[in-house]
C-alpha positions as a Markdown table, in Angstrom:
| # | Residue | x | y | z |
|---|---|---|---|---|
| 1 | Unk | 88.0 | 36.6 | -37.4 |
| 2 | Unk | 91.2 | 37.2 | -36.4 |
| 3 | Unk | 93.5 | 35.3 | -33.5 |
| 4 | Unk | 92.0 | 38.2 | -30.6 |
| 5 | Unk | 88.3 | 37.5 | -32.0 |
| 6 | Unk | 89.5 | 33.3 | -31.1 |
| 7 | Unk | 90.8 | 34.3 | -27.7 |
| 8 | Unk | 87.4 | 36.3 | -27.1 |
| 9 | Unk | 85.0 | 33.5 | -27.8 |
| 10 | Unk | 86.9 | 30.7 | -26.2 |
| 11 | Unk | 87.0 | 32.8 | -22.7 |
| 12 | Unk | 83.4 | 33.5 | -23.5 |
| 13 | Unk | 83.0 | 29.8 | -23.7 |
| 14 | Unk | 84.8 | 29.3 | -20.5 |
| 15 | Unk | 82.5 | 31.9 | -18.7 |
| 16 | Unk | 79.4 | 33.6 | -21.0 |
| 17 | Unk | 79.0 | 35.8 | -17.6 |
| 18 | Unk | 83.1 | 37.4 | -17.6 |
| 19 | Unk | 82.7 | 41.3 | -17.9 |
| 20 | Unk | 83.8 | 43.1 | -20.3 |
| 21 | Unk | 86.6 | 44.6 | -17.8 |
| 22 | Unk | 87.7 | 40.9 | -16.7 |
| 23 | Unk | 87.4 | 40.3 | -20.5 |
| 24 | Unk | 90.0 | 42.8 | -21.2 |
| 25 | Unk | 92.1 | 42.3 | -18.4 |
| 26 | Unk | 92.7 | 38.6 | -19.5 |
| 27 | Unk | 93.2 | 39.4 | -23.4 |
| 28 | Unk | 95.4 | 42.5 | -22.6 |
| 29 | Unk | 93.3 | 44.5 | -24.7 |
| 30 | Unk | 91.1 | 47.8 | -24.1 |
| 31 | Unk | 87.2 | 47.5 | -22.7 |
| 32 | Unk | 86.6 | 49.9 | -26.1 |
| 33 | Unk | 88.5 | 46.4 | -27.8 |
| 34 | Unk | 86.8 | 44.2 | -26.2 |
| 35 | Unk | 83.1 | 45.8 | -26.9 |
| 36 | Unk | 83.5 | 46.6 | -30.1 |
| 37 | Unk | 84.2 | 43.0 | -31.2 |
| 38 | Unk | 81.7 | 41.9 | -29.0 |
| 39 | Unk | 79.5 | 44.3 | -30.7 |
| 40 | Unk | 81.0 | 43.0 | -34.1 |
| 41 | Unk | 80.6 | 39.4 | -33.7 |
| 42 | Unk | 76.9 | 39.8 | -32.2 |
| 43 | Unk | 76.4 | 42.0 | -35.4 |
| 44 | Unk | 78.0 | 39.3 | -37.8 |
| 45 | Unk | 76.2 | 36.3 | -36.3 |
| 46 | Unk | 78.9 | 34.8 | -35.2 |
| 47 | Unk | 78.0 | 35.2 | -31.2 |
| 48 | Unk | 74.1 | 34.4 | -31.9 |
| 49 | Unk | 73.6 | 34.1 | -27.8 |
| 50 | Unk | 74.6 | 33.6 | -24.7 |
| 51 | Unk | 73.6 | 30.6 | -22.2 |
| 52 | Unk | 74.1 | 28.8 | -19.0 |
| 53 | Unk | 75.5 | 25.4 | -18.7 |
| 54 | Unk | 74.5 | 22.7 | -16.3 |
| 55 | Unk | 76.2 | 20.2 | -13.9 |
| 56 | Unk | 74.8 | 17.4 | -15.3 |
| 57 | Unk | 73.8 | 15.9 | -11.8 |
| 58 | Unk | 72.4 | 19.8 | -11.3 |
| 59 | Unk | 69.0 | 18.6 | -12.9 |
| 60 | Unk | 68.8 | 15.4 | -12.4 |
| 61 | Unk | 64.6 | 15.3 | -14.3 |
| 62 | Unk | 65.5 | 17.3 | -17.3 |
| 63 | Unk | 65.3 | 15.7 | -20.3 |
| 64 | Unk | 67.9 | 14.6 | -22.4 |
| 65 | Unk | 67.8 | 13.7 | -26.1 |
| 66 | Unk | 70.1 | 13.5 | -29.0 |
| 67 | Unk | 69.5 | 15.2 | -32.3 |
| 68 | Unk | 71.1 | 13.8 | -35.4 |
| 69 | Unk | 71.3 | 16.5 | -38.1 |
| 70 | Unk | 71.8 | 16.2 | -41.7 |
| 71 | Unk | 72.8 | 19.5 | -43.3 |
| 72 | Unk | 72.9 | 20.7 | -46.8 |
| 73 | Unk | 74.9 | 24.2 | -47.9 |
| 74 | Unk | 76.6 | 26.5 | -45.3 |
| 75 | Unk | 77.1 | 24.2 | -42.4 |
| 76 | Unk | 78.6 | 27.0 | -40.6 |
| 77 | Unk | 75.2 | 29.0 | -40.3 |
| 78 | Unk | 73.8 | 26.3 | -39.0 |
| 79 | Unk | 76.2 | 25.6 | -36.1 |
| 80 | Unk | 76.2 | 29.1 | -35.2 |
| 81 | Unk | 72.1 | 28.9 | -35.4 |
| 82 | Unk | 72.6 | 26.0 | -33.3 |
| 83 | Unk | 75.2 | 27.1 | -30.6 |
| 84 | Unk | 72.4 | 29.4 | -29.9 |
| 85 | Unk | 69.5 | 27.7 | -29.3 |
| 86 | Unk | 69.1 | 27.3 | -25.7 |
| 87 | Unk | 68.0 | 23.5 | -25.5 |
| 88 | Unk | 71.4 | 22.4 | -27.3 |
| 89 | Unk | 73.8 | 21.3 | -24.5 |
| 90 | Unk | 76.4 | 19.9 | -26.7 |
| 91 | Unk | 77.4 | 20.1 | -30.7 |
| 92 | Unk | 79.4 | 17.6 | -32.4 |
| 93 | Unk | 80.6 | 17.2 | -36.2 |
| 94 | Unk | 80.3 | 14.0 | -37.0 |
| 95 | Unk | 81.0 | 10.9 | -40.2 |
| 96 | Unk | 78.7 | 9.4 | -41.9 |
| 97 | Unk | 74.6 | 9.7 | -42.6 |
| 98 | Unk | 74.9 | 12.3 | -40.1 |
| 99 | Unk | 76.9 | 16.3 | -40.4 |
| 100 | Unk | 76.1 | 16.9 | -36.5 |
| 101 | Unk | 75.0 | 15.4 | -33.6 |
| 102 | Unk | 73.1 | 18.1 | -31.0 |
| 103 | Unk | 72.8 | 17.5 | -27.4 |
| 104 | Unk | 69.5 | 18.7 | -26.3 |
| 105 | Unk | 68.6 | 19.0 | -22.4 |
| 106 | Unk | 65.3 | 20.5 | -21.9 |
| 107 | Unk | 62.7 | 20.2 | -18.9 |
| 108 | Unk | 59.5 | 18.3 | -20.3 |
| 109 | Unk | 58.5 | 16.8 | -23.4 |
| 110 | Unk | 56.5 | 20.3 | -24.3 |
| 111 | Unk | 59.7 | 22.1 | -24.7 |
| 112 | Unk | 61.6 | 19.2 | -26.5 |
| 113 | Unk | 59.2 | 19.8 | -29.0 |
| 114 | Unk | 59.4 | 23.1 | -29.7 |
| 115 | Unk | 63.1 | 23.3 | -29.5 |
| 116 | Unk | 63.3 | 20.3 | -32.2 |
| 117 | Unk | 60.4 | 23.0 | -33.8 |
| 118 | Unk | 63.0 | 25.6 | -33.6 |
| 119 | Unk | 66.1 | 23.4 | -35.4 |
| 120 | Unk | 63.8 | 21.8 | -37.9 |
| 121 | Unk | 63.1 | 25.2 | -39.1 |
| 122 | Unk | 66.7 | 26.7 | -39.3 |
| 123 | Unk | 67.8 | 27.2 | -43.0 |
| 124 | Unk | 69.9 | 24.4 | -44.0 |
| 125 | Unk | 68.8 | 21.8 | -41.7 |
| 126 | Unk | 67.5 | 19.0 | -44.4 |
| 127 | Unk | 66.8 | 16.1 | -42.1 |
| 128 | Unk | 66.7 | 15.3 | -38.2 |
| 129 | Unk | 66.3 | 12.0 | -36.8 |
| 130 | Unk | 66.4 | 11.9 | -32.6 |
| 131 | Unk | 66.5 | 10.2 | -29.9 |
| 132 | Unk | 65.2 | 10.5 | -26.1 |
| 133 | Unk | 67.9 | 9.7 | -23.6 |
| 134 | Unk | 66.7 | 6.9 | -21.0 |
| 135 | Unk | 69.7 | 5.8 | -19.3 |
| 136 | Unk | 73.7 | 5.9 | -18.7 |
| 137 | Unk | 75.4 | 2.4 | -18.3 |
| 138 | Unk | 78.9 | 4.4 | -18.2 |
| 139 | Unk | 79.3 | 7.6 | -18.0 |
C-alpha cells in the first residue's frame, strides 16, 4: 500500500458512504484511480467491508460488550477480519495477556452470540475472554 492507498482508506473511514467521484475529487486523483484501488484493496483483503457507525446515544438498548482477544501468527489478518465484522464498534491494540480489545455493539444477546461465534472462528484468534457492558460512571 502505498501513501494514495492511506489517503483512500482514512477518507473511507471518515465516510464509508463518499462516492467514488467525491472520493476522487478530495484525493486529486482519477474515478478510474480511485476504483481500481478500491477494486484492489477489496481484492487483497485489505477493505473486508464496509459499515455504519452509531451515535452512541443513537441506540440507547443495544448491547454493548468488550471482547478481549488473544492472537497467535498474522495479527494483521485478524484485524482486517475483524474491522469487518459488523458487531465490532471499536478495535484497539493493546499490552499485556491481551493483543486486542474489540468493541462489540449488537442488539440482543442472540446476535452477541453469534458475532462472538463469528470472531471465535477467525484464523488466528487463540483465545477470547468478554465482557457485557452494564454501565458508564464517566464517559
Amino acid at each position: 500500500m502505498d501513501d494514495l492507498d492511506h489517503q483512500l482508506i482514512a477518507k473511507l473511514r471518515h465516510d464509508a458512504r463518499a462516492s467514488v467521484a467525491d472520493l476522487a475529487k478530495h484525493l486529486q486523483v482519477s474515478r478510474g484511480t480511485v476504483g481500481n484501488r478500491l477494486a484492489r484493496l477489496e481484492r487483497d483483503g485489505v477493505i473486508t467491508g464496509y459499515t455504519v457507525r452509531l451515535r452512541p446515544d443513537s441506540a440507547p438498548d443495544d448491547i454493548h460488550a468488550w471482547a478481549c482477544i488473544a492472537v497467535e501468527g498474522n495479527q494483521h489478518a485478524v484485524i482486517r477480519a475483524l474491522l469487518g465484522e459488523p458487531g465490532v464498534a471499536e478495535l484497539h491494540d493493546t499490552n499485556g495477556r491481551w493483543d486486542l480489545l474489540a468493541g462489540l455493539q449488537v442488539a440482543s444477546l442472540t446476535e452477541l452470540s453469534s458475532v462472538l461465534e463469528r470472531i471465535r472462528g477467525i484464523p488466528g484468534i487463540t483465545a477470547t475472554e468478554t465482557s457485557v457492558h452494564l454501565k458508564t460512571f464517566r464517559g
